[in-house]
N, C-alpha and C positions, 0 to 999 in steps of 0.2 A: 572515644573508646572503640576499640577494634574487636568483634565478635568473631570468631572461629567457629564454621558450620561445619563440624565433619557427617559426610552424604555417603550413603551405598548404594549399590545397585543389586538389585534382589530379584527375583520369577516377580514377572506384573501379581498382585495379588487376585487380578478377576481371572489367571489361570489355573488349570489343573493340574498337581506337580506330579510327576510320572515317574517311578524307578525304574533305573535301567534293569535287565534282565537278570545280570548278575547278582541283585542288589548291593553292589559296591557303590551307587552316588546317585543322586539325581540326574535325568536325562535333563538336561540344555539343549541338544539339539531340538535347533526350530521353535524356539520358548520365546517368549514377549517378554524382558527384562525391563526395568524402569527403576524409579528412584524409590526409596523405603517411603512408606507411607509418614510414617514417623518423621525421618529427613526432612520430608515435605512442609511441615509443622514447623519444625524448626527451622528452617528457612522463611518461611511465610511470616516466624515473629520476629527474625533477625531484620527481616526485608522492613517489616512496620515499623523497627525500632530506626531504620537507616532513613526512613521517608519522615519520621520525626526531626530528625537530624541529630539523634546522640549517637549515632556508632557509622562504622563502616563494616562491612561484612565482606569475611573472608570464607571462601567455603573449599573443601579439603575432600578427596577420595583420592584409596589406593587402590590398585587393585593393575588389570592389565587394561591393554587401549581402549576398548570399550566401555571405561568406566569413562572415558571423556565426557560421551553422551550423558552422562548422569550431570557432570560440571555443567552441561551445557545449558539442560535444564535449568537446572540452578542459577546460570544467567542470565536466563530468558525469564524466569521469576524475577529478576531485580536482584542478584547479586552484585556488589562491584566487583569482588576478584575471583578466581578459582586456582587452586593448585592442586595439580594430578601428579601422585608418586607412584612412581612402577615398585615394584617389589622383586627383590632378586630374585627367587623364583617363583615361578608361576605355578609348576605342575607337581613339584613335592610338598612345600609348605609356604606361607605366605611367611613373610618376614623382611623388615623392613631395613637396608643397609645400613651399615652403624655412618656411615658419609652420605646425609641424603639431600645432600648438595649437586650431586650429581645425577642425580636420576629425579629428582623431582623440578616438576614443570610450572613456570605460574601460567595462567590463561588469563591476558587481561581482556580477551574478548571471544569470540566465535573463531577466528583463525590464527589469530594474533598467540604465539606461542614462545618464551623467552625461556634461556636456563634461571634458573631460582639464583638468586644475588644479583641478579641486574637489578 
């Protein structure tokens, strides 16, 4: 059986969320970002269920480059694969290409980076 972890990357939860001045967003600038608390759980049961030997574990974030760091995590927990998908854009709306054969990435390791269908 093959489990699909889909992970986000969220403000660390032990920081203070700041609005910008405008109040148009949350200030990111200089923020401690990590994996969703939640994420983390589910990954942690995906991981116990792979160390039994019924499943393998696939674990999923979109987002821009620095959602890596969230995969990466998530393979250094004991994931076996990660796939990172970029989203057409970044800065008006997130939305996910209707072909995401092309923009999504599998990680089968810490450097190790192939296009999705190898």
């Amino acid at each position: 059986m093959k489990i699909l972890v889909p992970v986000k990357r969220v403000v660390d939860y032990n920081v203070k969320i700041r609005v910008k001045p405008d109040q148009s967003n949350v200030d990111l600038a200089n923020v401690k970002m990590s994996m969703n608390p939640f994420c983390e759980i589910a990954v942690e049961e995906a991981v116990r269920l792979q160390e039994a030997g019924t499943a393998t574990e696939i674990v999923v974030s979109v987002g821009p480059t620095q959602a890596q760091e969230t995969i990466r995590t998530a393979l250094a927990m004991g994931a076996d694969r990660g796939i990172w998908c970029r989203p057409m854009r970044i800065w008006s709306r997130w939305a996910l290409p209707k072909s995401e054969s092309g923009n999504c990435r599998r990680t089968a390791g810490f450097g190790d980076t192939r296009q999705a269908g190898d």
